[in-house]
N, C-alpha and C positions, 0 to 999 in steps of 0.2 A: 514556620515550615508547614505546609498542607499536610492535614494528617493521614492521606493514603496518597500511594504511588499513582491511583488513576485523577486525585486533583491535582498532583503535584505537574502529572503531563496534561492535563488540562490548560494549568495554568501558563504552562509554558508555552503549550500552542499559541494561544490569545496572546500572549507577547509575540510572538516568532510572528503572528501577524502584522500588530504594531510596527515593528522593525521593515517587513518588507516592505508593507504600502508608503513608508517613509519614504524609503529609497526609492521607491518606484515613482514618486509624484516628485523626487529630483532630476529622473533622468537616469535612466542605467548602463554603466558601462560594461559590455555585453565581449568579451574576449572566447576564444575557442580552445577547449581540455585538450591535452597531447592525446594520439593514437587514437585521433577522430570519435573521441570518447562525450562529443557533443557542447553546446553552452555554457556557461557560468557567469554569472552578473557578480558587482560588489555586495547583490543582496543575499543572493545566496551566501558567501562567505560572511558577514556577518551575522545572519542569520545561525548558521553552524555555531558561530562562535559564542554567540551570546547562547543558545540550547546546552552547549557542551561547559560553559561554566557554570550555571543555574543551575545542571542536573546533576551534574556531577561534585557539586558544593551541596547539594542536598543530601544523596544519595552516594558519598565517596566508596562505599563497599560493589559499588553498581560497574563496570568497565564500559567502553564507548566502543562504539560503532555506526561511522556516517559516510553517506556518502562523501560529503565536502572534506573529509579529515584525513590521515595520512591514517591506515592500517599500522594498529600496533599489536602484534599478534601474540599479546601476554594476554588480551582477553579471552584465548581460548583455554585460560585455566581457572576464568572467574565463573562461577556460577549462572550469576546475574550480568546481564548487558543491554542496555540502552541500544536501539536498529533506530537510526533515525535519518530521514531524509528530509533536510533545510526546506528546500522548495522542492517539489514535486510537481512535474511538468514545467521546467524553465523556459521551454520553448513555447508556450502558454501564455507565462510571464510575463516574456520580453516582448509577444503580440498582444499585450492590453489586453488579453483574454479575462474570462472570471474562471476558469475549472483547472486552478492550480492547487494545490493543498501543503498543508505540513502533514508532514507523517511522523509520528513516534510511539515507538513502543518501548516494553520491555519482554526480555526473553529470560526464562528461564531454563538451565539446564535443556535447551534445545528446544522449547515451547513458549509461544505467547502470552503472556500471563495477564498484559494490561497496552491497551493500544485506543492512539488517538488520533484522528485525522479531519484535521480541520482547514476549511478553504475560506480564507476572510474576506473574499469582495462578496460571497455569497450568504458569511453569515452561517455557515453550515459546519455544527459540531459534532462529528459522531463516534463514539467511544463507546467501550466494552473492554470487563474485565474477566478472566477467566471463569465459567459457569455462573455468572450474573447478568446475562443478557449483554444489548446492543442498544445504542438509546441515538439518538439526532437530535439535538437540542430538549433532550429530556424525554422525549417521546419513541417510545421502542418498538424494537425494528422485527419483520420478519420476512425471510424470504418466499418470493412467489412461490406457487403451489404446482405450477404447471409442469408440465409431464408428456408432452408432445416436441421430440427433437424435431419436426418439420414446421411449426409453430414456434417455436421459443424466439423469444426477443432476446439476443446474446450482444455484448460488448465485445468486440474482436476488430483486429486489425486485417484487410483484404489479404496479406501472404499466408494467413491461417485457414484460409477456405483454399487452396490451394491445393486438388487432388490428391497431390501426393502425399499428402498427412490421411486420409482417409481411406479406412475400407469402404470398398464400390463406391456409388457415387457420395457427394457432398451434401449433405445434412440441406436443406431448405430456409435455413435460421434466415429470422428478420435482425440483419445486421448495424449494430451502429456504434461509432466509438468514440471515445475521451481519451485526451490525450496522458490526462495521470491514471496511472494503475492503480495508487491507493482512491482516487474515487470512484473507479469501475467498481471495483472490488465494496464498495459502501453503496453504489447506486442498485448491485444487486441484491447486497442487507437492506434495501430500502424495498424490494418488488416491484423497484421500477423498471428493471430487466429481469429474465430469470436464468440468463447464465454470462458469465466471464469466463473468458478463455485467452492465455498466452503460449504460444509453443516454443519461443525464444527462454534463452536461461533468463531466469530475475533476479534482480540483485535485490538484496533484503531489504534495503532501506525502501524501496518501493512497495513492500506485498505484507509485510510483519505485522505492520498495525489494520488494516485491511481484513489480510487473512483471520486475524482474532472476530474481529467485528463482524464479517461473512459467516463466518462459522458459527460465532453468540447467535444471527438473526434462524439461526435452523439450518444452515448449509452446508454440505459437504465440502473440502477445500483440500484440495490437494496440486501435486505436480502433474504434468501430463501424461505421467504413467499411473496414474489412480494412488501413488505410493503417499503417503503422511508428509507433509512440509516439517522442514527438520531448520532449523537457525544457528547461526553461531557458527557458520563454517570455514574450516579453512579459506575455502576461495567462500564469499557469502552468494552464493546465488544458488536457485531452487533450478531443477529442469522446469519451468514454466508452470503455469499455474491455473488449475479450473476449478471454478466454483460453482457451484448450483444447488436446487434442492435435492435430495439424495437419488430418488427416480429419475429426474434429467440427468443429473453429474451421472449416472449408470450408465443410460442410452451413450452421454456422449463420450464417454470413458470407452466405452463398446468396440466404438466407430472410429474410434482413432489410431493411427499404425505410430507404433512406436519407432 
């Protein structure tokens, strides 16, 4: 058994790769969620599957939460729980893309304590534990420094520059996106953007392990209303999510109509 919870999800990630690029070099069969809730390949579901017996055969005092799994809402009286999303950006995936990830964390008591997100055709491991920094393949991360919301290189989706989220006009950002949330949320721990923005709800298995790791590289991280990201909810999703260095995340926290 790995002897802390950030090898033990380590470890797990680098399998949960294993597993998909298998399937993936089979051929994937590619069906649609009810309630136009998007994708799902055979790899994602075993993926899920083999995460949720590995982690939870380690760690059985730990309760589950994935996207791929049926909600069982006794975990809102454990402590500790596992926020994990199999594959991260399916739709990525299932286009031969590379900027897919595993995401997993764990939550404590409504806080990130240990999160990892890893995308195996690129090789790209990046993990952080609560107040012990943010590393990418060993090498530790921090967020750009910049400070100019009409300059800033942001990760956003085009309905997010859309007037009506903004007071007066619309921020000038040099915009560019990824289709998974948990590597937005790591490329801006890397300073290779210096903000991330969602105004859509996020569901936890996307933003959890992310969110840690953003936050370790120097970041501020919150929901679209400046408010603290909170885990472990009833319904799991955050009102959207911005990250940046604390200056930016200000201006752009400022500028947005709730």
């Amino acid at each position: 058994m790995p002897e802390s919870d950030l090898d033990l999800l380590i470890d797990a990630a680098r399998e949960a790769g294993q597993i998909a690029l298998h399937y993936k070099s089979k051929g994937l069969d590619v069906t649609d969620k009810p309630g136009d809730e998007g994708p799902v390949t055979q790899a994602d579901i075993a993926v899920d599957r083999a995460l949720r017996e590995g982690l939870t055969s380690a760690r059985p005092n730990i309760a589950w939460l994935s996207e791929e799994t049926e909600d069982d809402p006794s975990r809102l009286s454990s402590e500790r729980v596992f926020v994990v999303d199999p594959i991260d950006g399916t739709r990525s995936f299932i286009a031969g893309e590379a900027t897919w990830a595993h995401s997993l964390a764990i939550v404590e008591n409504g806080a990130v304590t240990h999160g990892v997100v890893y995308l195996p055709e690129m090789d790209l491991l990046y993990a952080a534990s609560q107040a012990n920094g943010a590393f990418c393949n060993g090498a530790p991360l921090r967020v750009s420094s910049s400070d100019n919301i009409d300059q800033a290189r942001v990760l956003a989706t085009k309905p997010n520059m859309d007037p009506k989220h903004w007071r007066g006009s619309v921020p000038g950002f040099k915009r560019s996106h990824r289709p998974s949330l948990a590597y937005r949320l790591c490329l801006v721990a890397e300073g290779r953007y210096d903000a991330m923005l969602t105004l859509r709800p996020s569901w936890e298995w996307d933003i959890a392990a992310g969110a840690l790791i953003l936050s370790e590289a120097g970041a501020k991280v919150t929901d679209r209303t400046g408010a603290d990201l909170m885990f472990n909810n009833a319904m799991p999703q955050t009102a959207g999510v911005l990250g940046a260095g604390t200056q930016l995340h200000r201006q752009i926290a400022d500028n947005l109509l709730y």
